[in-house]
PLY file of the C-alpha trace (Angstrom):
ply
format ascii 1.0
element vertex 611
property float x
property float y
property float z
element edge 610
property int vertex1
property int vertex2
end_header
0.00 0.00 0.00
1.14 3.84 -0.38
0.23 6.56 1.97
-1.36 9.75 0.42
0.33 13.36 0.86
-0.94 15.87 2.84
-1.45 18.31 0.20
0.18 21.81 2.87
3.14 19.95 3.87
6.42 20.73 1.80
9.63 19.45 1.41
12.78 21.01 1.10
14.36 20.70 -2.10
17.78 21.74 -1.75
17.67 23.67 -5.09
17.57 27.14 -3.59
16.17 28.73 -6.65
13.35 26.26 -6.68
12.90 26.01 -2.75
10.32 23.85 -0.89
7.37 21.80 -2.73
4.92 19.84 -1.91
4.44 15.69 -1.51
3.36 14.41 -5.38
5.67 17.12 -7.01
7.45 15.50 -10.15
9.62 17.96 -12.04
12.57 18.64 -14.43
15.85 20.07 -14.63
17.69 20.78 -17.54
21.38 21.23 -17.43
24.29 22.06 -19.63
27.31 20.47 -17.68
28.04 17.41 -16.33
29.57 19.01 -13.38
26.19 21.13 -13.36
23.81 17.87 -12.73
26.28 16.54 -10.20
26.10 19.48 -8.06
22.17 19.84 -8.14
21.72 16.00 -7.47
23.79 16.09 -4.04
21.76 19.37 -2.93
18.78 17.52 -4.02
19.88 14.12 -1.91
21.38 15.99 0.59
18.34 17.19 1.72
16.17 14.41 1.62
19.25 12.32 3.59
18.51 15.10 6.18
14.55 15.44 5.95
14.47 11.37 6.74
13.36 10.62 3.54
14.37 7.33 1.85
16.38 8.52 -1.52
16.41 6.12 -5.12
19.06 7.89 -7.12
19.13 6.33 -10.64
22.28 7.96 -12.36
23.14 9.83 -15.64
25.27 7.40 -17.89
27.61 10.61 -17.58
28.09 9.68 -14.31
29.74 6.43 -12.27
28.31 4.89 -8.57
32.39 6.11 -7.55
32.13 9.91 -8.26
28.28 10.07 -7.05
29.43 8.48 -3.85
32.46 10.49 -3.95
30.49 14.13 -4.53
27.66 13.33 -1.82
30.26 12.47 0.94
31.94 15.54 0.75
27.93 17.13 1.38
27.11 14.07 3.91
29.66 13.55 6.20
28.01 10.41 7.65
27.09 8.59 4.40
28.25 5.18 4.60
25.87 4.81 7.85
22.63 5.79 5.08
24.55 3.20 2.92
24.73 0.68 5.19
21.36 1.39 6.17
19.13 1.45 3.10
18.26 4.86 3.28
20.14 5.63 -0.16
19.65 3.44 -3.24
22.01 4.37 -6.34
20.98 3.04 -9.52
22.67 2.54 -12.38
20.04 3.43 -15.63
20.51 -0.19 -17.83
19.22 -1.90 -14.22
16.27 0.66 -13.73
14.80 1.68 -17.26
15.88 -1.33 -19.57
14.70 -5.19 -19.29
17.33 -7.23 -21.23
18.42 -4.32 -22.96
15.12 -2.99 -24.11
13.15 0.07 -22.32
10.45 -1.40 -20.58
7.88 1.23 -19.16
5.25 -0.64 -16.81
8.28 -2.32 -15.26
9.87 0.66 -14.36
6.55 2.39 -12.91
5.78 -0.57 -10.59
9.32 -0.29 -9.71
8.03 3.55 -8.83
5.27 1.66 -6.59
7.54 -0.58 -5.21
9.95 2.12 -3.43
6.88 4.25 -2.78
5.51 1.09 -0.63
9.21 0.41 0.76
9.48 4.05 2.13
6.09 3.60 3.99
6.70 -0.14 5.31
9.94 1.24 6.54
8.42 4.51 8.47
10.47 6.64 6.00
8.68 10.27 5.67
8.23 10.07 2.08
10.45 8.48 -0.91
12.75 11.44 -2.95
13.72 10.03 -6.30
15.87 11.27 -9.46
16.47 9.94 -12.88
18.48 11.25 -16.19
16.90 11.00 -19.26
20.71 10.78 -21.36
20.32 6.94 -22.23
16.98 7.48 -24.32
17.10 6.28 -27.92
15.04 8.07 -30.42
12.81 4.96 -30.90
11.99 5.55 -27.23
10.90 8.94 -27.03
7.44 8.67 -27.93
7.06 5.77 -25.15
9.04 7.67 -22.96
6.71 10.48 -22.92
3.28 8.42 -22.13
5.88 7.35 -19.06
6.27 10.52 -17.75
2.25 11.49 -18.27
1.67 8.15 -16.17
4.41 8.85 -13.58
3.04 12.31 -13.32
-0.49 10.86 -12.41
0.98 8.10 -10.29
3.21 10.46 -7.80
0.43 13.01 -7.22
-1.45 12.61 -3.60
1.73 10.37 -3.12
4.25 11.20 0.14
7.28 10.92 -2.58
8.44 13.94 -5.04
10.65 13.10 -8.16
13.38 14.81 -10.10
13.95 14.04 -14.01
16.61 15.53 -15.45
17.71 16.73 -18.82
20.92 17.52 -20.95
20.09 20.91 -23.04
22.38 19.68 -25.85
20.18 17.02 -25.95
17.08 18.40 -26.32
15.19 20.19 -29.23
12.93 23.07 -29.37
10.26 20.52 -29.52
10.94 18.10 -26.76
11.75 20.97 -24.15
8.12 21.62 -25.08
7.01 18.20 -24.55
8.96 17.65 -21.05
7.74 20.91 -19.40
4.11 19.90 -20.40
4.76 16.17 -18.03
5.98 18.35 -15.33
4.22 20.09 -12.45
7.69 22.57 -12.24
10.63 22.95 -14.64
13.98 24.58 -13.66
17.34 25.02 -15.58
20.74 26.07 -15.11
22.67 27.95 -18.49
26.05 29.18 -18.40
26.06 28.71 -14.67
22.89 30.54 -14.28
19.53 29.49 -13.04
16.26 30.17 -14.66
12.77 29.09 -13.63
10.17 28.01 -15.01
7.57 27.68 -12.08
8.14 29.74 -9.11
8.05 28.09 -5.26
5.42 31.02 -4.80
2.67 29.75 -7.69
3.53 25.71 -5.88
2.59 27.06 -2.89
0.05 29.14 -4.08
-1.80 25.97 -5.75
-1.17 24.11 -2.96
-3.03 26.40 -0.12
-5.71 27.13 -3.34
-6.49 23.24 -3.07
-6.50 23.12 0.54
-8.98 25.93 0.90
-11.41 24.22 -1.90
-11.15 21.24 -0.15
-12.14 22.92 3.03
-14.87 24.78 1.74
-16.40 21.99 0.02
-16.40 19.55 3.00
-18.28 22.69 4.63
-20.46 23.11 2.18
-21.31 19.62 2.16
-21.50 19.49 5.84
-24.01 22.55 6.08
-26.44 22.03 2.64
-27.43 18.49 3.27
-30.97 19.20 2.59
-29.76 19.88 -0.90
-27.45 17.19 -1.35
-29.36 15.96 -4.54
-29.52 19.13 -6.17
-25.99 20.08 -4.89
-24.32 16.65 -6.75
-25.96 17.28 -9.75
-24.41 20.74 -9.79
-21.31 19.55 -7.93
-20.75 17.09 -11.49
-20.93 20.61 -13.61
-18.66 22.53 -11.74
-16.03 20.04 -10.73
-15.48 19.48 -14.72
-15.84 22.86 -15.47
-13.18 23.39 -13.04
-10.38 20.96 -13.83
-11.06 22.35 -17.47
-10.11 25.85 -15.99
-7.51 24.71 -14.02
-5.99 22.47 -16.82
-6.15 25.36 -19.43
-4.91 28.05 -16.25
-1.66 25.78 -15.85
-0.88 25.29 -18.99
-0.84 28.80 -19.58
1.01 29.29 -16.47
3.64 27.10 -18.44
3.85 28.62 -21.17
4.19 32.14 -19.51
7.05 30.76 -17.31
8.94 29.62 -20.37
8.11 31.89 -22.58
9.87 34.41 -20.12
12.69 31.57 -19.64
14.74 33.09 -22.99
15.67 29.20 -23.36
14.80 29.36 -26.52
12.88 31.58 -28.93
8.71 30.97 -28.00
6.21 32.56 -30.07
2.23 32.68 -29.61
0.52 33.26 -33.07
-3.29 32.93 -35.13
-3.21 31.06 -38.53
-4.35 34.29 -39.96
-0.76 35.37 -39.23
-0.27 37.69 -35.97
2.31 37.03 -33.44
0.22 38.10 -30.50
3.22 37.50 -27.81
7.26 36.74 -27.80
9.73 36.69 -25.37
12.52 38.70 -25.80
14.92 35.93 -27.31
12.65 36.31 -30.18
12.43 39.22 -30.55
15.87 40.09 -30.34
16.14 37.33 -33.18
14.03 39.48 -35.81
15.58 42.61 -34.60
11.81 44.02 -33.31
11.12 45.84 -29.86
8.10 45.20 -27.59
6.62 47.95 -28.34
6.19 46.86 -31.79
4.82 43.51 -30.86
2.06 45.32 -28.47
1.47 47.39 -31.34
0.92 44.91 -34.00
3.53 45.15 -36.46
4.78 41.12 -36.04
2.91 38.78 -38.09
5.05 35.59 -38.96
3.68 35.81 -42.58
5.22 38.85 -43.01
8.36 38.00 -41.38
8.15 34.96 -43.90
10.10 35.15 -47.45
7.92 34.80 -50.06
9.85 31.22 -51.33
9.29 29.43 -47.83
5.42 30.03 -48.45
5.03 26.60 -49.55
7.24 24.99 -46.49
4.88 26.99 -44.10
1.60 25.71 -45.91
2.76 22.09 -45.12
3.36 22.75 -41.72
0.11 24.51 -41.35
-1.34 21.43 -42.81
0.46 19.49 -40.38
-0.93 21.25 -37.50
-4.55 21.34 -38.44
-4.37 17.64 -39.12
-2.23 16.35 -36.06
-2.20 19.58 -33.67
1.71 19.38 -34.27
4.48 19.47 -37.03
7.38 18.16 -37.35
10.38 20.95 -36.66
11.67 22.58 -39.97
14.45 25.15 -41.09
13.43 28.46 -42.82
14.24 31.73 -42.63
12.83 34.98 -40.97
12.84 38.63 -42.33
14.58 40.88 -39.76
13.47 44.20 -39.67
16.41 45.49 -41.25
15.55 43.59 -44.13
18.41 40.91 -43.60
17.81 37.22 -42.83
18.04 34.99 -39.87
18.13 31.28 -40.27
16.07 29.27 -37.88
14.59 25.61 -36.85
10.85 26.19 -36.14
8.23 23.72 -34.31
5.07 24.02 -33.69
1.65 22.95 -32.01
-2.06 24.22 -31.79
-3.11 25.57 -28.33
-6.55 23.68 -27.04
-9.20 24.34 -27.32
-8.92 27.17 -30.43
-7.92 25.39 -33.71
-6.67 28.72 -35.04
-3.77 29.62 -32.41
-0.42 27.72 -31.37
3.20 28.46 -29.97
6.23 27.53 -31.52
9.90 27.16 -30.39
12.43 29.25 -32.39
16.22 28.16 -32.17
18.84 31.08 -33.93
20.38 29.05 -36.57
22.64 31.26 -37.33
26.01 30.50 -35.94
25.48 26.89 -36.89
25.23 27.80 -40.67
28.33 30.02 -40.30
30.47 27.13 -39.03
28.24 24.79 -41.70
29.63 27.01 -44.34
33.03 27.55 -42.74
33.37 23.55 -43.18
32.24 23.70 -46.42
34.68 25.90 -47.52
37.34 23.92 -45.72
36.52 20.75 -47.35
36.64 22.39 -51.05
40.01 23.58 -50.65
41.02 20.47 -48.85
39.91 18.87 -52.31
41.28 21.08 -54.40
44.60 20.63 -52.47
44.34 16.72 -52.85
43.49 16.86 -56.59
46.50 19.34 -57.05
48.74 17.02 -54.83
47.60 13.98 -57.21
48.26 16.20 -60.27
52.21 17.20 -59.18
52.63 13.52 -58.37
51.58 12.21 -62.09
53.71 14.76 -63.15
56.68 14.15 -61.45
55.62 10.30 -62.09
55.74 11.35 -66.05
59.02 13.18 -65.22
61.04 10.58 -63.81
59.91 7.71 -65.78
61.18 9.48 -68.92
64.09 10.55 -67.32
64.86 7.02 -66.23
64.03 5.71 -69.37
65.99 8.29 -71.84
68.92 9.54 -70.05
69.86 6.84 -67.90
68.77 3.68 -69.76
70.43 5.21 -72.61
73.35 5.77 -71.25
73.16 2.12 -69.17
72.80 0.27 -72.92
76.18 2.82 -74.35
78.24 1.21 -71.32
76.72 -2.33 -71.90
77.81 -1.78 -75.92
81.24 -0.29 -75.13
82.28 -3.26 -72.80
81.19 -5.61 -75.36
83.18 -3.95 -77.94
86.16 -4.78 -75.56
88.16 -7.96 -76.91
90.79 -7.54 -74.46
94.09 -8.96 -74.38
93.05 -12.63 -74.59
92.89 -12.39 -70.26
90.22 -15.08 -69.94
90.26 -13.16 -66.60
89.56 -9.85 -68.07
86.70 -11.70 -70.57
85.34 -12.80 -67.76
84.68 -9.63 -65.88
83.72 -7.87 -68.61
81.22 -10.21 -68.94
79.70 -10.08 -65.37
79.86 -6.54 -65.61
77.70 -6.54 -68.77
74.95 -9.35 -66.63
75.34 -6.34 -64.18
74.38 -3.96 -66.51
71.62 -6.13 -67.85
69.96 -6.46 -64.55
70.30 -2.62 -64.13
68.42 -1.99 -67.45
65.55 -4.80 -66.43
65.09 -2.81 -63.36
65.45 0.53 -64.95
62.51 -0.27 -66.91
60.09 -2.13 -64.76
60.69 1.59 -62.50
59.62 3.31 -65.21
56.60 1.58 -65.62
55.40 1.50 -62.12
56.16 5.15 -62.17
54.36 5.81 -65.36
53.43 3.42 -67.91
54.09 4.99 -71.18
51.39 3.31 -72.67
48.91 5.01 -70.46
50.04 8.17 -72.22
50.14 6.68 -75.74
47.93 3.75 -76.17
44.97 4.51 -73.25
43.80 3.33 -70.25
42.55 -0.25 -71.79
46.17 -1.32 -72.67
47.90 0.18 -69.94
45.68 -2.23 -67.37
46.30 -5.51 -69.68
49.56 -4.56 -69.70
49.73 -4.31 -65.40
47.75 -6.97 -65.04
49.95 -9.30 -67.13
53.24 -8.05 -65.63
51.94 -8.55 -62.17
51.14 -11.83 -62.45
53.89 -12.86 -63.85
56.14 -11.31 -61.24
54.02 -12.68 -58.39
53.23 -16.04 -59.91
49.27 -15.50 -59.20
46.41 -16.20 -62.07
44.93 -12.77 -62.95
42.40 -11.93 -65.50
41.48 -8.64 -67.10
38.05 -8.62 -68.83
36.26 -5.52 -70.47
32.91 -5.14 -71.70
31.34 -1.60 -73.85
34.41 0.78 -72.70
35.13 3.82 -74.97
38.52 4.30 -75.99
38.21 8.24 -76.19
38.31 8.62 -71.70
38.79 12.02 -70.06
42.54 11.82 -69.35
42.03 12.49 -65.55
39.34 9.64 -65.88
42.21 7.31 -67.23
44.45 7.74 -64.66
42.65 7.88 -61.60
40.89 4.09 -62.65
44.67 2.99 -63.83
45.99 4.59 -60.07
43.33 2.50 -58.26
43.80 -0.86 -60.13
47.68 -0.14 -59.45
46.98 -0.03 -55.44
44.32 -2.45 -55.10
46.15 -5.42 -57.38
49.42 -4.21 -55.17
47.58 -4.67 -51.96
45.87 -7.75 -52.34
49.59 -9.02 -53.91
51.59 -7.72 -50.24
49.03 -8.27 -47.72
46.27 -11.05 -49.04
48.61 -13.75 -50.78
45.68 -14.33 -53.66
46.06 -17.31 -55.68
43.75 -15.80 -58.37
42.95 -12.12 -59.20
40.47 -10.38 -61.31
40.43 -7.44 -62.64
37.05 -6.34 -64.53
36.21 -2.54 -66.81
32.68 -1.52 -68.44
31.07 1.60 -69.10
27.74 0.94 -67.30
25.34 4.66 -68.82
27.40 7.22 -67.95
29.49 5.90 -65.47
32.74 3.87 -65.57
32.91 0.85 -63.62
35.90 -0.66 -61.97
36.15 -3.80 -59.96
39.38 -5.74 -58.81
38.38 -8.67 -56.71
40.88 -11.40 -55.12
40.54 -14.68 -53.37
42.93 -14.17 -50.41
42.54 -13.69 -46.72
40.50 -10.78 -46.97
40.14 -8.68 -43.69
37.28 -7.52 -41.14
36.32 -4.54 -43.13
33.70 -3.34 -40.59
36.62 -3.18 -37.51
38.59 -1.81 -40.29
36.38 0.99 -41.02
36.82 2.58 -36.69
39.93 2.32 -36.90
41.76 5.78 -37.64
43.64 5.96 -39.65
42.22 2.98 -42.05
45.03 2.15 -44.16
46.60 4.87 -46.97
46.16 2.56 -49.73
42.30 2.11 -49.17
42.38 5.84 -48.04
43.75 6.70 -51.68
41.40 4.99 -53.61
38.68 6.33 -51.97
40.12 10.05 -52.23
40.94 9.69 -55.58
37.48 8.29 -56.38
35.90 11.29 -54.74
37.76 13.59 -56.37
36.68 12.66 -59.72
32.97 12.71 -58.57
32.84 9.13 -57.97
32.61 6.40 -55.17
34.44 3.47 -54.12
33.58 0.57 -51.92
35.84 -2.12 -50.18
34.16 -5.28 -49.42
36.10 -7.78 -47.35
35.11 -10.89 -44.69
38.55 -12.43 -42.98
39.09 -15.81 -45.54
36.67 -14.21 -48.07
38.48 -12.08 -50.11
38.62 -8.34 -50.88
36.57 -6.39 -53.91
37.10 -3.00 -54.83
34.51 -1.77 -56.67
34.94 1.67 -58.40
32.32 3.64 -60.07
33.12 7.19 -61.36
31.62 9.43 -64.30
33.18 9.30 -67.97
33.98 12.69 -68.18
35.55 14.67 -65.26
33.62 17.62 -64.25
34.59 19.45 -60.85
31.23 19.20 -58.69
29.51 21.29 -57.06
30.07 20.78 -53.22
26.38 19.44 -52.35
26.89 16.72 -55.10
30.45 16.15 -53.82
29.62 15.54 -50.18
26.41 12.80 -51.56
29.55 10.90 -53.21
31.64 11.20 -50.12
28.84 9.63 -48.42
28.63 6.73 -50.16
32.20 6.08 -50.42
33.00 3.36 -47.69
34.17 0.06 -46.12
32.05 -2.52 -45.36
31.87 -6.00 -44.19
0 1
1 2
2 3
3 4
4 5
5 6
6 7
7 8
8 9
9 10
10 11
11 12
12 13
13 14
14 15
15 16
16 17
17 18
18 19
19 20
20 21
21 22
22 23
23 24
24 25
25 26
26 27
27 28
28 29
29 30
30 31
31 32
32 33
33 34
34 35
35 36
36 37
37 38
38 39
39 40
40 41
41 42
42 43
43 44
44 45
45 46
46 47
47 48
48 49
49 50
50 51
51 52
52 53
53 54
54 55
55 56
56 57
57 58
58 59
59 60
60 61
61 62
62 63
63 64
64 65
65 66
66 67
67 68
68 69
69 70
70 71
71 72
72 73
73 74
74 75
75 76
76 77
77 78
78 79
79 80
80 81
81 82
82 83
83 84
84 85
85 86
86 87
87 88
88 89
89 90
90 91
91 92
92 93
93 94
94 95
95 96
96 97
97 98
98 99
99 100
100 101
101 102
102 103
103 104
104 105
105 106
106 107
107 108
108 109
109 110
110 111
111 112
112 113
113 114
114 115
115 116
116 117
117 118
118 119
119 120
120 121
121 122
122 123
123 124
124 125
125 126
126 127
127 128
128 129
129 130
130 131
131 132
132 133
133 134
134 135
135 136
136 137
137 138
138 139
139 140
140 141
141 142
142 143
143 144
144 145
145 146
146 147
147 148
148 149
149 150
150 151
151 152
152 153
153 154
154 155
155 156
156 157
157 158
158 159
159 160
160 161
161 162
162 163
163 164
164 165
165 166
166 167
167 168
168 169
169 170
170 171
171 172
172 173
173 174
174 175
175 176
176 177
177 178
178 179
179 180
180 181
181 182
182 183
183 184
184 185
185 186
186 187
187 188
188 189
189 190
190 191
191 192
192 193
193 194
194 195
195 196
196 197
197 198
198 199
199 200
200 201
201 202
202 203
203 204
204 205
205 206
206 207
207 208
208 209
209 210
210 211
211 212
212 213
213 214
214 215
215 216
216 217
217 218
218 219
219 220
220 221
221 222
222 223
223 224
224 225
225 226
226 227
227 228
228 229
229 230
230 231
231 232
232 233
233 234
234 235
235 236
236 237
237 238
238 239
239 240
240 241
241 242
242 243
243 244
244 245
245 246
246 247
247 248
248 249
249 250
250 251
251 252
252 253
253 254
254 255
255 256
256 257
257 258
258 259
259 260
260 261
261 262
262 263
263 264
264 265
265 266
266 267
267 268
268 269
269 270
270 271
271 272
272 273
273 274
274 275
275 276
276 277
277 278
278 279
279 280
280 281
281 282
282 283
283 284
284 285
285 286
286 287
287 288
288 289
289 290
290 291
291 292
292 293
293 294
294 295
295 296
296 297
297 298
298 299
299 300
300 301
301 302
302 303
303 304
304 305
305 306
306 307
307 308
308 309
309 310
310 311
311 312
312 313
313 314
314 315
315 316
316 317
317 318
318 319
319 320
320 321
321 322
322 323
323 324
324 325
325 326
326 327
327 328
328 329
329 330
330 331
331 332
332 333
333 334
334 335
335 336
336 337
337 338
338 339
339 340
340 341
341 342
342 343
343 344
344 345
345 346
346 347
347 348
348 349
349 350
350 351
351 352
352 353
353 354
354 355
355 356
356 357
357 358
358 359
359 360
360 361
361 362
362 363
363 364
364 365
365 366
366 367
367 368
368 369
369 370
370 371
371 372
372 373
373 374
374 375
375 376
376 377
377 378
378 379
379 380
380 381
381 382
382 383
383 384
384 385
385 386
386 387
387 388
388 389
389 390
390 391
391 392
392 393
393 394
394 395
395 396
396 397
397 398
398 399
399 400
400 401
401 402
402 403
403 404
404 405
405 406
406 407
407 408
408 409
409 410
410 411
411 412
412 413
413 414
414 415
415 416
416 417
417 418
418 419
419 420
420 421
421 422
422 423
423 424
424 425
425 426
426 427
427 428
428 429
429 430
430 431
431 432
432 433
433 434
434 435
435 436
436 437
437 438
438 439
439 440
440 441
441 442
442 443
443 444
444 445
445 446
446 447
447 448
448 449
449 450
450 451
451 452
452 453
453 454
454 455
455 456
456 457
457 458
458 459
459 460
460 461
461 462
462 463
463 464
464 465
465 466
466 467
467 468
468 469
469 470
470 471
471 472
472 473
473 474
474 475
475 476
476 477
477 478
478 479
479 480
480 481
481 482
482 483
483 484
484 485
485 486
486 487
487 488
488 489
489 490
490 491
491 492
492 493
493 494
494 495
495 496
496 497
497 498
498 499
499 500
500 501
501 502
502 503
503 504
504 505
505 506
506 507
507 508
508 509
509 510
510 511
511 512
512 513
513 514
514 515
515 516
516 517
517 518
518 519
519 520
520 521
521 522
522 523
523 524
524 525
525 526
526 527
527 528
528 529
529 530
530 531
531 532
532 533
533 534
534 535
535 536
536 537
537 538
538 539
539 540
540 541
541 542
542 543
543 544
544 545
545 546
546 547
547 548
548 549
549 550
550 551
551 552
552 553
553 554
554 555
555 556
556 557
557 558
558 559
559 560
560 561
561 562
562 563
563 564
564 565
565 566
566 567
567 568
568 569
569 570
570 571
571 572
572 573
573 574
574 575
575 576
576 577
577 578
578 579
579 580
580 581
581 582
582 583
583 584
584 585
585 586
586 587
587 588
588 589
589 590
590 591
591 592
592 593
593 594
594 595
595 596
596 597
597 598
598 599
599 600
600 601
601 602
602 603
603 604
604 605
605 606
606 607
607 608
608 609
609 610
């Protein structure tokens, strides 16, 4: 069983901004820091340790049992004797809100019931409780929020008062709006100061309100007896015309608090288009004073530009159909004619189907570092394609240079010591004939240089001969089967094109060669619309591509492949299982065209490494 509150008596809450409130009080925090909840959870405890009240602390995933226990005995000198003695329970959240790993909300409320019936049975003079909302997945939230409605209703008329609390960088315009209407209070705590949403004064307030109703209806009852029949049929009228009052009264109340919170930017508007109230956060936003809001001169449509017209007619649609929207970016008109980015959500006020508030977050400094990052990552590209361009260049260089100067000159020496007949010396014959071997091994690897540098044939036959060419001499200097097929492949390729998909091959066929130990490899080109396909796929130990892929940094090789995929506007994908064998597959467009940086970050997307 549970014991029921008596509705005058409060508790201290150790939050001095928020002060004393009464039994059946469930409200929210929302903090910045970590070091912010910490503090405000050992005031909290603190105070019910000393107001012999038995304490459930569930604890942020931010936080471990060690530096909760750590934090609260510096406050309570004597806590390992509450320890010891049940009067503190600390929690972590995967025991309290998950059931085999899943969220499991009528467990954790009769869990609720539970230490609500343990406090009485143990002559406890209420049960204070806290919980942090950080572990919630977005498949949760919805459930999560039926929770709270159902916790709200099961804690009221209750001796116990709870405490949920909430990371700001967690939550959106839209779910702050959501949590402060499942709360009976809401404080926060920005930049080290504290900001309320419902005052001690208007708790109290409601509280002696409800105790003098009470009173005055027992007395009423008490002295009209002879019209008790009459009096219950009225009675019926009144009590739901009050709790309709009272319900519409505190939600107002709400909304006041936090529209004077400056958490965020809260409007109150008409479909027709007026903004009949801001706070100042909002205002300051659009550049507009109070005075001009009191006399008229907001009206969201006209703060709207003309081209987001559509995006607000779906929303509107939204809202008559569901009494919400989803939030959405657009942009607002300043009064000084400039524009202010922002993320907008909204929701109908009950009863009128022709009013609503919305939440307005300054999106402004986010686009500025959004844009800042996009102009980082264009001149981080153009730096990599410029980097790719000196190499091939200097590839060209030396490969000719290795090939004309010093081959040349390596076959003059080789022809001069031949022309040497010597004295008869076998010894001399014979060292002039190990010196031309030497110089015959010097000219084999002279040449294979050059062509790893920079096949000439890339240059003067095309990409198609160039990779039958490496695929041939790789296989025979590893001893591995390799095939090269090709299938509807123009011969007239962009010449960027051409080397990028000969670059690639080059890596991936060397990689698979030094790290895999392939028996067979294939190599495989078509022209698939307008798109170039590449794929080199091996049968040799292959890799776990998906541990591969959080590891930082990957691996250069697959790193340059991707890159220089990217850079040409296309993608690549690795596929690779450990014993399964690696594919590279390759698609980029037949003619290089420098993208446009939307396009360009879409490809970077789907460029990856997967299992």
């Amino acid at each position: 069983m549970t014991i029921e509150s008596t509705a005058s008596e409060l508790r201290k809450t150790g939050i001095s901004v928020l002060g004393d409130v009464r039994w059946g009080t469930h409200f929210c925090y929302f903090y910045e820091t970590k070091e912010d909840l910490l503090e405000t959870q050992v005031l909290y405890f603190k105070a019910g340790l000393e107001s012999q009240e038995f304490c459930v602390w569930v604890i942020s995933p931010v936080l471990s049992v060690e530096e909760v226990k750590d934090a609260l005995g510096q406050a309570v000198p004597d806590l390992h004797r509450h320890l010891a003695e049940g009067d503190l329970e600390i929690h972590s959240h995967q025991e309290w809100y998950l059931d085999e790993g899943r969220y499991n909300p009528p467990r954790v409320l009769q869990s609720w019931r539970d230490k609500l019936n343990q406090a009485v049975a143990r002559g406890y003079a209420g049960m204070r409780a806290a919980g942090d909302t950080a572990w919630i997945q977005k498949k949760d939230r919805e459930s999560f929020r039926e929770y709270e409605k159902t916790l709200d209703e099961l804690i009221a008329d209750q001796r116990g008062i709870i405490l949920c609390t909430y990371a700001l960088t967690r939550s959106s315009g839209g779910q702050i709006f959501d949590v402060v209407h499942n709360h009976q209070a809401a404080v926060a705590r920005r930049h080290g100061i504290w900001e309320v949403l419902e005052t001690p004064e208007s708790i109290q307030a409601k509280a002696e309100i409800k105790r003098l109703n009470e009173k005055l209806e027992q007395r009423v009852s008490e002295r009209t007896s002879e019209l008790a029949k009459i009096n219950e049929q009225l009675r019926g009228e009144v009590t739901e015309r009050r709790v309709a009052e009272n319900a519409l009264r505190e939600s107002e109340t709400r909304f006041r608090r936090l529209l004077a919170s400056n958490i965020t930017g809260v409007i109150f508007w008409t479909l027709p288009g007026d903004i009949v109230d801001a706070n100042d956060l909002f205002l300051n936003m659009v550049g507009y004073t109070r005075e001009d809001l009191r006399q008229g001169k907001l009206s969201w449509k006209n703060l709207t530009p003309p081209e987001y017209a559509p995006v607000d007619e779906k929303a509107i649609a939204e809202l008559v159909a569901t009494g919400t929207c989803a939030p959405f970016e657009k942009e607002y008109l300043r009064k000084d004619g400039s524009r202010v980015p922002v993320l907008l959500g909204s929701a109908l006020l009950e009863p009128q189907k022709d009013a609503g508030s919305s939440f307005v977050v300054d999106m402004t400094e986010r686009k500025k570092v959004e844009e800042k990052l996009e102009r980082y990552t264009h001149l981080l590209q153009t730096f990599s394609r410029r980097l790719f361009e000196v190499q091939e260049e200097e590839r060209r260089h030396l490969a000719r240079e290795l090939h004309d100067e010093i081959g040349q000159a390596l076959t003059a020496a080789k022809i001069i010591l031949q022309s040497v007949t010597g004295d008869g010396n076998s010894a001399t014959v014979a060292r002039v004939q190990e010196t031309t071997a030497i110089l015959d091994r010097l000219l084999g690897q002279v040449r294979q240089i050059s062509l790893d540098l920079r096949p000439s044939m890339l240059d003067d036959l095309g990409l198609l001969p160039a990779l039958r060419s490496l695929v041939d001499q790789q296989g025979r200097r590893a001893s591995v089967e390799m095939r090269f097929s090709t299938e509807n492949v123009t011969e007239s390729l962009d010449a960027t094109i051409q080397t990028t998909c000969f670059r690639i091959a080059q890596e991936a066929i060397t990689n698979a060669l030094r790290h895999a130990r392939p028996t067979h490899v294939e190599v495989d080109l078509r022209q698939e619309d307008e798109n170039l396909r590449l794929v080199i796929r091996d049968n040799g130990t292959g890799f776990d591509a998906e541990a591969a892929a959080q590891v930082q940094p990957v691996g250069l090789g697959l790193i340059g492949i991707s890159e220089r995929a990217a850079l040409v506007g296309g993608r690549a994908k690795i596929i690779s299982s450990p014993n399964k064998g690696t594919t590279v597959d390759v698609s980029v467009p037949l003619t290089f065209r420098p993208q446009p940086q939307a396009v360009r970050r879409k490809n970077e997307q789907n460029t990856g490494i997967t299992g």
